[in-house]
VEXSE-383557 format. One record per atom (N, C-alpha, C): y negated, x, z negated; atom name; residue number from 1; chain. Coordinates in steps of 0.05 Angstrom, whole numbers. Layout:
Y / X / Z / CA / NUM / A
...
This chain:
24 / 17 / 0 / N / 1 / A
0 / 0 / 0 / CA / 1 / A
-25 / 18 / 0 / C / 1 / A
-39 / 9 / 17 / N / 2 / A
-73 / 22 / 26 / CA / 2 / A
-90 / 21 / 3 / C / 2 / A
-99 / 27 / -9 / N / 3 / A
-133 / 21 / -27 / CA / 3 / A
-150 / 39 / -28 / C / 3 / A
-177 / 32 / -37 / N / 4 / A
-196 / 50 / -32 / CA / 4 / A
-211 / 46 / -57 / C / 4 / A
-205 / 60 / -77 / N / 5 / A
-220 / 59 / -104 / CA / 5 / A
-240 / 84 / -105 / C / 5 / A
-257 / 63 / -127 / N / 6 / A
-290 / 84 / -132 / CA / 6 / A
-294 / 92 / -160 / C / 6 / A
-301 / 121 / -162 / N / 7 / A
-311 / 121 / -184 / CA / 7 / A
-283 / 126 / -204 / C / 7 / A
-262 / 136 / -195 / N / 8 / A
-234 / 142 / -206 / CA / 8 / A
-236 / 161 / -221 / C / 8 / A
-239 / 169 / -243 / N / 9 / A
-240 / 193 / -255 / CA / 9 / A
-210 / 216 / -258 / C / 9 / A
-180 / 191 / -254 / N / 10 / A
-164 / 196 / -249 / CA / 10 / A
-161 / 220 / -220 / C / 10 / A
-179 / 220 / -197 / N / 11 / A
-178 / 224 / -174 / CA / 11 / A
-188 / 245 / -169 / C / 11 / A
-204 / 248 / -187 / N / 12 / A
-230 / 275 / -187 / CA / 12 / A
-212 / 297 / -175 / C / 12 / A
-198 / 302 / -180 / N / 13 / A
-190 / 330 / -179 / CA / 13 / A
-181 / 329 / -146 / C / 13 / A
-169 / 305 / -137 / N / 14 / A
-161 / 312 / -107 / CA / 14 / A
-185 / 306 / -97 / C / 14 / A
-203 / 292 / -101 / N / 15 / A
-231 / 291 / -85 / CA / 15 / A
-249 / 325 / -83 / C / 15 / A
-241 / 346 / -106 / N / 16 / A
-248 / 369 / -100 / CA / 16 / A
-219 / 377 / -83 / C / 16 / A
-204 / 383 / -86 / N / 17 / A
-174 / 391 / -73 / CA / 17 / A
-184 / 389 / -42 / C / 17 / A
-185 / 360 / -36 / N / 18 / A
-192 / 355 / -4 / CA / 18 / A
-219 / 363 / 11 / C / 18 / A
-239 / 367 / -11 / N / 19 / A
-251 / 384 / 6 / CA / 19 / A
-257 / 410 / 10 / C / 19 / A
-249 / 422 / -12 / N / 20 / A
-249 / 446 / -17 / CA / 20 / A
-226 / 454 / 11 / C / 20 / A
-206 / 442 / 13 / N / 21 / A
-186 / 445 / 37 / CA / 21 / A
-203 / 440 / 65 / C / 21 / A
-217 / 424 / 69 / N / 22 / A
-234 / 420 / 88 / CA / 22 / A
-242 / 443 / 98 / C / 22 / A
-269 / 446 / 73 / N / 23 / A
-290 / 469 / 85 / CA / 23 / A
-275 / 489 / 88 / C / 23 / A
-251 / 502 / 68 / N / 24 / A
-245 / 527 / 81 / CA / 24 / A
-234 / 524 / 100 / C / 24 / A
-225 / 509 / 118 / N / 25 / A
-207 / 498 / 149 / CA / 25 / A
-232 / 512 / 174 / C / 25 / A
-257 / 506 / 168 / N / 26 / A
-277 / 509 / 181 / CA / 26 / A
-303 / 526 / 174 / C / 26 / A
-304 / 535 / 154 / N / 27 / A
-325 / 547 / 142 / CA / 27 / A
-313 / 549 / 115 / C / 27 / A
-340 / 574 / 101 / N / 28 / A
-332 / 577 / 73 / CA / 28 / A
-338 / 572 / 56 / C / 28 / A
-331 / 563 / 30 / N / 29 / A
-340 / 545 / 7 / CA / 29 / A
-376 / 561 / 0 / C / 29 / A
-385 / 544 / 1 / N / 30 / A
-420 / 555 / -13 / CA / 30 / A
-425 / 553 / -49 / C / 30 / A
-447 / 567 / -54 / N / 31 / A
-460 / 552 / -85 / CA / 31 / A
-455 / 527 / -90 / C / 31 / A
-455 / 511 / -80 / N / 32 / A
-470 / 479 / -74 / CA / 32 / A
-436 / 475 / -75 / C / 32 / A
-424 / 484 / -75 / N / 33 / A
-396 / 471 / -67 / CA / 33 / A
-376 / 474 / -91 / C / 33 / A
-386 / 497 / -103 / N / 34 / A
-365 / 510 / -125 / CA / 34 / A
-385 / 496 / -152 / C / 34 / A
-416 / 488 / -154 / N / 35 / A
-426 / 475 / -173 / CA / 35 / A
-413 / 444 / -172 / C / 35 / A
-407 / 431 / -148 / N / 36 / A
-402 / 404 / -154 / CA / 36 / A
-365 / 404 / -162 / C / 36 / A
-351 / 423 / -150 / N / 37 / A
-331 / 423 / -164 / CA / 37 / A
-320 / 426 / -194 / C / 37 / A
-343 / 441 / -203 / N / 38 / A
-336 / 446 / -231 / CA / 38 / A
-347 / 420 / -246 / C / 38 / A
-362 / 409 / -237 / N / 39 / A
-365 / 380 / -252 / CA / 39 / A
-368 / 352 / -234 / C / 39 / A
-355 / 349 / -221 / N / 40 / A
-358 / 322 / -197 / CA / 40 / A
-362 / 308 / -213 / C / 40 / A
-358 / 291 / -239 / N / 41 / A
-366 / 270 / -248 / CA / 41 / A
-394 / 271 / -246 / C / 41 / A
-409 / 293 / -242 / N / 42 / A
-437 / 286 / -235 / CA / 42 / A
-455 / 263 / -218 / C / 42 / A
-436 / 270 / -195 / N / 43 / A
-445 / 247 / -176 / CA / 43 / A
-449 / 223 / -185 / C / 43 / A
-426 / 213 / -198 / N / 44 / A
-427 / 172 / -210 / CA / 44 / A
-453 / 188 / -236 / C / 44 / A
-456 / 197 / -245 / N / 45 / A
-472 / 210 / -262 / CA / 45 / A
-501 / 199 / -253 / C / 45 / A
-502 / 213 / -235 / N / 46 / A
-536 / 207 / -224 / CA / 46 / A
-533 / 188 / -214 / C / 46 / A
-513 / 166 / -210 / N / 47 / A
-521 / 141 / -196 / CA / 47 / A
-506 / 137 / -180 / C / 47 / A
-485 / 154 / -159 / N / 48 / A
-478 / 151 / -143 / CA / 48 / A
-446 / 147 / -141 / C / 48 / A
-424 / 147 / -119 / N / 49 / A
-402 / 141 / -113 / CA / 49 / A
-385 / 164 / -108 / C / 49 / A
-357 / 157 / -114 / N / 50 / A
-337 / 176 / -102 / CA / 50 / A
-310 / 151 / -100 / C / 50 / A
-315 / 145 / -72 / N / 51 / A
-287 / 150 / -61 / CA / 51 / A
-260 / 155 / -50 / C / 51 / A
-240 / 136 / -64 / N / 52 / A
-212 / 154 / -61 / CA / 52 / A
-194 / 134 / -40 / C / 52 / A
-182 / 140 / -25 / N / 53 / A
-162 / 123 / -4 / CA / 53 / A
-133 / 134 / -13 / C / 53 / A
-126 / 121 / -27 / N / 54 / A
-96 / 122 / -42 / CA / 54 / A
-74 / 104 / -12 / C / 54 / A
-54 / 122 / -18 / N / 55 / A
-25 / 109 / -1 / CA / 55 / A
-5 / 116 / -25 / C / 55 / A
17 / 93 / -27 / N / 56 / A
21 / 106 / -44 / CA / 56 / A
25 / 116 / -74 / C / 56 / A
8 / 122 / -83 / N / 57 / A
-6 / 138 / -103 / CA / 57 / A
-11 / 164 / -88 / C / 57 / A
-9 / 171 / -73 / N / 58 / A
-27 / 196 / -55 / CA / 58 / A
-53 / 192 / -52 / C / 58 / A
-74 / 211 / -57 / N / 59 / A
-101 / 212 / -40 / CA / 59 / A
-98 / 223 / -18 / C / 59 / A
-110 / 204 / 3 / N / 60 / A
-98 / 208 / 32 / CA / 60 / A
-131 / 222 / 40 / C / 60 / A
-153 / 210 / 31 / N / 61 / A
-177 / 214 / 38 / CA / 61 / A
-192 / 209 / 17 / C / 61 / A
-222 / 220 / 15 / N / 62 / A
-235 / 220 / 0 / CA / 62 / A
-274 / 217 / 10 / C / 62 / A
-284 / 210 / 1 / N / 63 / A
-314 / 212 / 12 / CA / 63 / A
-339 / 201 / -9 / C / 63 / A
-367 / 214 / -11 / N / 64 / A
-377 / 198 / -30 / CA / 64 / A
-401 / 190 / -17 / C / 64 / A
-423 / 181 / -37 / N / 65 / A
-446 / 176 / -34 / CA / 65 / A
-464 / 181 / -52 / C / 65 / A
-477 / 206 / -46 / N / 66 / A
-490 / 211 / -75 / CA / 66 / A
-517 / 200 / -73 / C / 66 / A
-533 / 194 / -95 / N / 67 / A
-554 / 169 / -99 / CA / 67 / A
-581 / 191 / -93 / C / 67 / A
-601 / 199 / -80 / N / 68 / A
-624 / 210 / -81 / CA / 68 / A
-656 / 197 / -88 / C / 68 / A
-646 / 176 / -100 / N / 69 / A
-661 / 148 / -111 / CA / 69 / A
-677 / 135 / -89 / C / 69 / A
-691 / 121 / -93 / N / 70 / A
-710 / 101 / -80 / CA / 70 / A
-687 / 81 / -49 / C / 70 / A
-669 / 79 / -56 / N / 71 / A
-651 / 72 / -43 / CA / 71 / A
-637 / 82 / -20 / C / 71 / A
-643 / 114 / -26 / N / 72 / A
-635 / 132 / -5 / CA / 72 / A
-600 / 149 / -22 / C / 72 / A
-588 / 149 / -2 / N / 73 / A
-556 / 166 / -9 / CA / 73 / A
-550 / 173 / 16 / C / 73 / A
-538 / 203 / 9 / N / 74 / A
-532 / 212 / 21 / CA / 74 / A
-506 / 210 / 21 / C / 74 / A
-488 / 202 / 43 / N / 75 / A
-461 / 199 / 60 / CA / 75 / A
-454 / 227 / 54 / C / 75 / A
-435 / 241 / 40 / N / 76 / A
-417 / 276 / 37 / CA / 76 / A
-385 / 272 / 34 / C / 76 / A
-388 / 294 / 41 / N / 77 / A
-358 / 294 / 29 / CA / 77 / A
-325 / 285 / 34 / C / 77 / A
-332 / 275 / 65 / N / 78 / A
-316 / 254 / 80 / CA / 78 / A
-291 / 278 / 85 / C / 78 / A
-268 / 276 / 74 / N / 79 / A
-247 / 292 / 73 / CA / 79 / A
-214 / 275 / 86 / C / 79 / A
-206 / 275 / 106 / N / 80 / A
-187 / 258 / 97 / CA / 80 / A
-158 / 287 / 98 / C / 80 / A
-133 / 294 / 89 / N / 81 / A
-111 / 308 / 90 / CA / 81 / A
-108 / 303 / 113 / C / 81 / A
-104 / 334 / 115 / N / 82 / A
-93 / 350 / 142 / CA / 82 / A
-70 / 325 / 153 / C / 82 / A
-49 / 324 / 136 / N / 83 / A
-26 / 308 / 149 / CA / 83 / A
-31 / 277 / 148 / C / 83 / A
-49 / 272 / 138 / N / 84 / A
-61 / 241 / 154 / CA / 84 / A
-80 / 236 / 176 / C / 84 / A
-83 / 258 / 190 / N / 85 / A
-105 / 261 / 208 / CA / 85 / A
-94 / 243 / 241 / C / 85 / A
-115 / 233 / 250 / N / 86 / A
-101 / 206 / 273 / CA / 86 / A
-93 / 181 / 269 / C / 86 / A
-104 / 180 / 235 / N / 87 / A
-89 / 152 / 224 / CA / 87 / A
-114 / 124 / 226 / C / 87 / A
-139 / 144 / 233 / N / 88 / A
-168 / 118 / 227 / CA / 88 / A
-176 / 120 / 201 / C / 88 / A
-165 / 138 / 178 / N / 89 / A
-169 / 133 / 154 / CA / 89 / A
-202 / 141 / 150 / C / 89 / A
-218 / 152 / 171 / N / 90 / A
-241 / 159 / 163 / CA / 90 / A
-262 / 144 / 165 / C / 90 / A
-248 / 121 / 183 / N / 91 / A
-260 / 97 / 193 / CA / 91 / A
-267 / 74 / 170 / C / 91 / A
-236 / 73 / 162 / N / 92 / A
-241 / 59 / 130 / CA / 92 / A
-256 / 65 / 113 / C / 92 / A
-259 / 98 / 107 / N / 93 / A
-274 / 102 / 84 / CA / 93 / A
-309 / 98 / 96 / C / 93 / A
-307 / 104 / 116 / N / 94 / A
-337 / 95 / 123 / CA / 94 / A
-342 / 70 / 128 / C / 94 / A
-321 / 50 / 139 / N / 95 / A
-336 / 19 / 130 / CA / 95 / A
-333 / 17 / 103 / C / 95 / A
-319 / 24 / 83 / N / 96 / A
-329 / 14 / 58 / CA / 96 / A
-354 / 27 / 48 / C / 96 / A
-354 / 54 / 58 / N / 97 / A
-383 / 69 / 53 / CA / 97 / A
-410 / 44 / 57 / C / 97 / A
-412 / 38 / 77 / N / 98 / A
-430 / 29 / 88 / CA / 98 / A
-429 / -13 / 73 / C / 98 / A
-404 / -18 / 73 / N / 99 / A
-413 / -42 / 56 / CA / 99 / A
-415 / -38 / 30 / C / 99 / A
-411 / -16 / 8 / N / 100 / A
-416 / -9 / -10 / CA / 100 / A
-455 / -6 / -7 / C / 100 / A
-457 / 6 / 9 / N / 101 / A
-487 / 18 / 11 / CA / 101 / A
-505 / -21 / 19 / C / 101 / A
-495 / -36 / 32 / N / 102 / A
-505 / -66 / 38 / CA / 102 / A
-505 / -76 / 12 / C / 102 / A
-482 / -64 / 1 / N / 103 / A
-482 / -93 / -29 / CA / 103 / A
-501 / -79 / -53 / C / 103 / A
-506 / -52 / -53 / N / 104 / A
-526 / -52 / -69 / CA / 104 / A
-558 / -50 / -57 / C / 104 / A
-554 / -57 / -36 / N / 105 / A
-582 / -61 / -13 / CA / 105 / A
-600 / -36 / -25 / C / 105 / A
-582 / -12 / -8 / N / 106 / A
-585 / 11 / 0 / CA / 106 / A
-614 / 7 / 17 / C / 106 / A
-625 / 28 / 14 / N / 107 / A
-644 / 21 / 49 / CA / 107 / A
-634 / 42 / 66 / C / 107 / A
-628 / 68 / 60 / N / 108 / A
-621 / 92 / 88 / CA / 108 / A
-606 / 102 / 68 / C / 108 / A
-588 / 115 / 92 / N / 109 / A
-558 / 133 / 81 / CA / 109 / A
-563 / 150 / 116 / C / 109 / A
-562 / 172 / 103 / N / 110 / A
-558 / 197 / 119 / CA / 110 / A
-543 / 220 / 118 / C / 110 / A
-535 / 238 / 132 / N / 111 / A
-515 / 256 / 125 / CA / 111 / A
-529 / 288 / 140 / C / 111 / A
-507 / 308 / 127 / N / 112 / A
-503 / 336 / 139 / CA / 112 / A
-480 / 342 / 150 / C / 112 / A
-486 / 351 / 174 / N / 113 / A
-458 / 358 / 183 / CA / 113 / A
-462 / 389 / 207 / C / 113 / A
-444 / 396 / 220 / N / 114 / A
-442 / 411 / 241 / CA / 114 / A
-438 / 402 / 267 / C / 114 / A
-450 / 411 / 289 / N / 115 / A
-454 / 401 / 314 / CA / 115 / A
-427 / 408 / 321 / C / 115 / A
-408 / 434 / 318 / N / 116 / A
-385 / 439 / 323 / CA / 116 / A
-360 / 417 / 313 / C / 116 / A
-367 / 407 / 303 / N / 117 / A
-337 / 387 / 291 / CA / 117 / A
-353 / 351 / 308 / C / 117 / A
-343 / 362 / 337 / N / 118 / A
-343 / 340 / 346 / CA / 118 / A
-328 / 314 / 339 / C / 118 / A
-304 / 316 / 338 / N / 119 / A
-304 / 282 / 322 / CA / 119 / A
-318 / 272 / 298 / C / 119 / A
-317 / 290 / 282 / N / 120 / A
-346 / 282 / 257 / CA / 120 / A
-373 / 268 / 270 / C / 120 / A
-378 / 282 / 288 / N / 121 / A
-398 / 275 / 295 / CA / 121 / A
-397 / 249 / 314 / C / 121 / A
-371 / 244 / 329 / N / 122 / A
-370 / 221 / 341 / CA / 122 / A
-369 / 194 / 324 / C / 122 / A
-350 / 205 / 293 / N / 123 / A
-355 / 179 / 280 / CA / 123 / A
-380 / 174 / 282 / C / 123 / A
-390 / 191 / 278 / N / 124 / A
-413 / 179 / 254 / CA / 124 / A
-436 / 158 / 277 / C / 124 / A
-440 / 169 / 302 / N / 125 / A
-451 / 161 / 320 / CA / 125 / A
-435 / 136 / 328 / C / 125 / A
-416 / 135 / 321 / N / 126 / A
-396 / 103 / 332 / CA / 126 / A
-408 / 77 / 305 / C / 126 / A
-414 / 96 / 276 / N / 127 / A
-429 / 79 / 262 / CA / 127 / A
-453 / 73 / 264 / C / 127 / A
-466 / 79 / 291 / N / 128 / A
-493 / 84 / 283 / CA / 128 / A
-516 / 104 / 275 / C / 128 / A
-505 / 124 / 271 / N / 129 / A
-520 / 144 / 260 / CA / 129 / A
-539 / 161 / 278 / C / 129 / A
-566 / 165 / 277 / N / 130 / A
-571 / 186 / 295 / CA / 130 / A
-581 / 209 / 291 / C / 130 / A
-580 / 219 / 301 / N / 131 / A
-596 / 250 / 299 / CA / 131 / A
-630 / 244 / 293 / C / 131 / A
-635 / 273 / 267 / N / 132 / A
-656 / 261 / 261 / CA / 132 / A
-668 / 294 / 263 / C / 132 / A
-653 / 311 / 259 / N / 133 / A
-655 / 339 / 252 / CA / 133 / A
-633 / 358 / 269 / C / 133 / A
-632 / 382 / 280 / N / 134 / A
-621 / 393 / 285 / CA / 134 / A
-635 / 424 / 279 / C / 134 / A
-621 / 447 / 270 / N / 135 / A
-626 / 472 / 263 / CA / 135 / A
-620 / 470 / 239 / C / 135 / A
-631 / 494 / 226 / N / 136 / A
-606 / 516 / 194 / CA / 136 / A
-623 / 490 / 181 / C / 136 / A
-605 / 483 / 158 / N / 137 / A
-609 / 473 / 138 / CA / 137 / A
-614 / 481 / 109 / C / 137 / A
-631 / 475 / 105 / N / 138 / A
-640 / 494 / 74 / CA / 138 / A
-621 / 500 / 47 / C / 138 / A
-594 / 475 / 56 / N / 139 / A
-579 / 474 / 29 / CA / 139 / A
-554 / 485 / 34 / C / 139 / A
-545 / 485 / 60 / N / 140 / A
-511 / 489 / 64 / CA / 140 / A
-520 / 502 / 87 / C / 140 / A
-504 / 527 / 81 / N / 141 / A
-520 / 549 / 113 / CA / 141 / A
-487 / 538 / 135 / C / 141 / A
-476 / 520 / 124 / N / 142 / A
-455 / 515 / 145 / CA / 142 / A
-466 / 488 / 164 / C / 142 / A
-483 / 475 / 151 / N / 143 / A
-496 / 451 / 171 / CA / 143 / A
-520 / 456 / 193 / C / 143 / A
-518 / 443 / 208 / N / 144 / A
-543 / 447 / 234 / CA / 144 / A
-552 / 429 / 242 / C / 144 / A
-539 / 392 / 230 / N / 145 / A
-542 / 375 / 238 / CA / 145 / A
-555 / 352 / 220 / C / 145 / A
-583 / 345 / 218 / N / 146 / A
-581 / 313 / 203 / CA / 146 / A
-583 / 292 / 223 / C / 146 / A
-566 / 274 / 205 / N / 147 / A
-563 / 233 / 225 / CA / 147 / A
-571 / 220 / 194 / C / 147 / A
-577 / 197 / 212 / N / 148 / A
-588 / 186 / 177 / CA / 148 / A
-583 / 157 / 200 / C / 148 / A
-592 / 126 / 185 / N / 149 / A
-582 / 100 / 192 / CA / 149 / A
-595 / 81 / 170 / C / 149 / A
-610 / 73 / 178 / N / 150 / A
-616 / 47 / 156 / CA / 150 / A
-589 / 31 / 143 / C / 150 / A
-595 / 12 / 123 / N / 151 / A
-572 / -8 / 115 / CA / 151 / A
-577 / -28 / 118 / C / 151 / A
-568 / -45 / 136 / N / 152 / A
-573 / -74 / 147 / CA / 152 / A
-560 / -92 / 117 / C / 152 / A
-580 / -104 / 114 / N / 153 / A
-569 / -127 / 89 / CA / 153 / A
-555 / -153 / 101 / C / 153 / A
């Protein structure tokens, strides 16, 4: 059975697991990456979401939304396992991303990513998202890309 629970404290640890597996797949772990691992409960902390897509009892995928206030969150963290990859599972976690972000009448959710990880980037554009920024990013010297998207209520 599929589910997609938030805010799992149970989960924490594969929500760092999967992306920590991520970034090193493609790039290598930053400051910014080894501070939120050592305490992820931060995120629901300041306000914001974490994401888990259980099969199972497996975390198949993971993704959050961290809160930057005035009704702005930032979309991170979208991880799904290597051996679930082709399944759509990233699809799920981003429609619930995004009706999560409607039901607390979000106003914009935007993201960082790399121009190189073309399907990343095709999701995100299949949701809507557009390019708002391209070049080095001040926080993650692995991104080159911002998309951002209002939240339709």
């Amino acid at each position: 059975m599929m589910k997609i629970l938030e805010n799992s404290k149970e989960y924490l640890s594969d929500f760092i697991r999967l992306n920590e597996e991520w970034i090193s797949h493609y790039f290598q772990l930053e400051e910014t990456d080894k501070k939120l691992a050592a305490d992820p409960y931060q995120v629901i902390d300041k306000g914001g979401y974490i994401f888990s897509l259980v099969s199972d009892e497996e975390v198949v995928g993971v993704c959050a939304l961290f809160n930057n206030g005035d009704g702005v969150y930032e979309l991170a963290r979208m991880a799904v396992s290597p051996a679930h990859h082709g399944k759509a599972y990233s699809n799920l976690l981003m429609e619930h991303c995004l009706a999560k972000l409607t039901s607390i009448q979000a106003k914009k959710v935007y993201l960082v990513s790399n121009t190189k990880l073309a399907a990343a980037i095709h999701l995100y554009k299949k949701f809507g998202f557009q390019t708002v920024f391209e070049g080095p990013h001040p926080v993650y010297s692995r991104a080159n890309i911002v998309m951002e998207r209002s939240v339709e209520i």
